[in-house]
N, C-alpha and C positions, 0 to 999 in steps of 0.2 A: 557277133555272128548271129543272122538271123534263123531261124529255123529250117530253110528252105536252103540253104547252106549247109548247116548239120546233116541233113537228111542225103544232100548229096554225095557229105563227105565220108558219112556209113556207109551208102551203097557201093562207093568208090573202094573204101577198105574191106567191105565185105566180096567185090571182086578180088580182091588179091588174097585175098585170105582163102576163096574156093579153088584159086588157080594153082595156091603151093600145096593145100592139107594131100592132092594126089600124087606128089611130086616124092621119089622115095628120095632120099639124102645117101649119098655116098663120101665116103671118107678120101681123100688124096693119101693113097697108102704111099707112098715115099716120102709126105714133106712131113707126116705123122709121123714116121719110121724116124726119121732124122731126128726131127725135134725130138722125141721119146731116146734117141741115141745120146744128145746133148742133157738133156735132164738126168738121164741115169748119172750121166762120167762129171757131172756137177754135182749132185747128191755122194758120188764115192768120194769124190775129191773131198768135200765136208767129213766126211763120216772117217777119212783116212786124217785130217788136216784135227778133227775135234779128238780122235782116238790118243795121237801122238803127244798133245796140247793135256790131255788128260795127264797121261804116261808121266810127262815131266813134272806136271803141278802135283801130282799124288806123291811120287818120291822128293819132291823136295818137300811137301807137307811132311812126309812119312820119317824125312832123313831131321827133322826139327830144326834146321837152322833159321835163324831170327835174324830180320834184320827193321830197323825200325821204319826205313822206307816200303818195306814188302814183309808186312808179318807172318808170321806163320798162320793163321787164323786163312788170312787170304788165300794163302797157297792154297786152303785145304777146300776152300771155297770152290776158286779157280777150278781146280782138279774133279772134286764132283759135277761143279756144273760144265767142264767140258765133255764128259760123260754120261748125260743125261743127255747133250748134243747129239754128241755121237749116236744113241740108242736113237733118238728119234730120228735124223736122219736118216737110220737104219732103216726106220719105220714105213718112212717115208717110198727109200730106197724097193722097199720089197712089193710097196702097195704100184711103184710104177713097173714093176718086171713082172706084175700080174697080168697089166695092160694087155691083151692081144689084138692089137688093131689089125691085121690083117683074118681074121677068124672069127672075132663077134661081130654081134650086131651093132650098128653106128652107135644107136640111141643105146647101147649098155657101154658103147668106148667115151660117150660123155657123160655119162651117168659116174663112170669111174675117173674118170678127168677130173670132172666139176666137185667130185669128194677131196679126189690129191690136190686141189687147188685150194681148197676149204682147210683141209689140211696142215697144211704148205705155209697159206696165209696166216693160219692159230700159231704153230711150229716157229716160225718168224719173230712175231709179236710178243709171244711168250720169252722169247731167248734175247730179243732187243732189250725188253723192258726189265730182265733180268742182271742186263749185263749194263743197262744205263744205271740201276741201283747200286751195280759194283763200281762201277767207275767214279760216281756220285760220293763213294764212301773216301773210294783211294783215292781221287785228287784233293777231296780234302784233306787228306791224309798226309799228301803229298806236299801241299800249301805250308801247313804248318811245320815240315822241316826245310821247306826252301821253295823258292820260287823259281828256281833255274828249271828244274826239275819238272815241278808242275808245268811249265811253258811247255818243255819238251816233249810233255806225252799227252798235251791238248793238241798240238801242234801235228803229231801222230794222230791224235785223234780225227782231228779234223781230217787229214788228209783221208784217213780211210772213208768216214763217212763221203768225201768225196767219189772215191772210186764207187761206193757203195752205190752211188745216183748215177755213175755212168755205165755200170754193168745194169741196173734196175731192166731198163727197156729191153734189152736182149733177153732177160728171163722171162717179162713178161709176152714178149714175140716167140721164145720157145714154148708156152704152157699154149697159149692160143693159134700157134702150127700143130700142136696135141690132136685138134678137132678140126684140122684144114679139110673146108668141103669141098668136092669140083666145082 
């Protein structure tokens, strides 16, 4: 590209750059509403689905029974870390019903988006990479008293990570309806 090129293609960007800085931004207050409707009743659903997942793995830590497929050790694992779930999606939960799109101003409803996405995405990655460590330990676990077994809860596993890639796009279509402009 020669410079005579560059120079056009500045002035070119610097027009559209002067045409939008007076342009105010308004929010599509219904497809924000919605999507903000679908994020919430997904974050309860976790926060109801990790609460209950807790419940069970703590009392059966709590009640001691051993079994050499599912130690007790794990249980107690399970049980906390479904619990720590729960609070964060808690966390999560409370920072999106702060939201008021319809009453602030745009630039503070993405200012608070772009945190719960931040958020959202930490929350995520922390609880994957915590839970791929668990699995990591129990299929080996699992290996060494039988391979039926093991089959069967990779096979399990796999499928969830499956569903897990076909729900992905719809959450990411509900965070970015969050900030839907006119």
């Amino acid at each position: 590209m020669n410079l005579d090129e560059l120079k056009k293609s500045m002035s070119t960007l610097d027009d559209v750059l002067t045409q939008k800085s007076g342009d105010t931004i308004t929010l599509n207050t219904t497809i924000c509403d919605t999507a903000q409707k679908r994020v919430t009743k997904q974050y309860r659903r976790n926060i109801q689905m990790c609460a209950v997942l807790a419940l069970v793995f703590i009392v059966l830590w709590l009640s001691g029974t051993d079994n050499p497929r599912f130690p007790v050790a794990m249980k107690g694992f399970l049980g906390v870390y479904m619990a720590v779930a729960a609070m964060m999606y808690a966390v999560l939960y409370h920072m999106i019903k702060k939201i008021q799109i319809t009453s602030e101003a745009p630039i503070m409803v993405m200012k608070q988006v772009s945190n719960l996405r931040l958020y959202t995405l930490a929350t995520e990655i922390v609880l994957a990479i915590v839970l791929a460590i668990f699995f990591t330990i129990f299929l080996g676990n699992l290996w060494s008293l039988g391979s039926y077994t093991f089959w069967l809860v990779s096979g399990a596993l796999l499928i969830s990570v499956i569903i897990a890639v076909i729900i992905l796009p719809k959450k990411i279509k509900d965070f970015r309806e969050l900030t839907a402009i006119n």
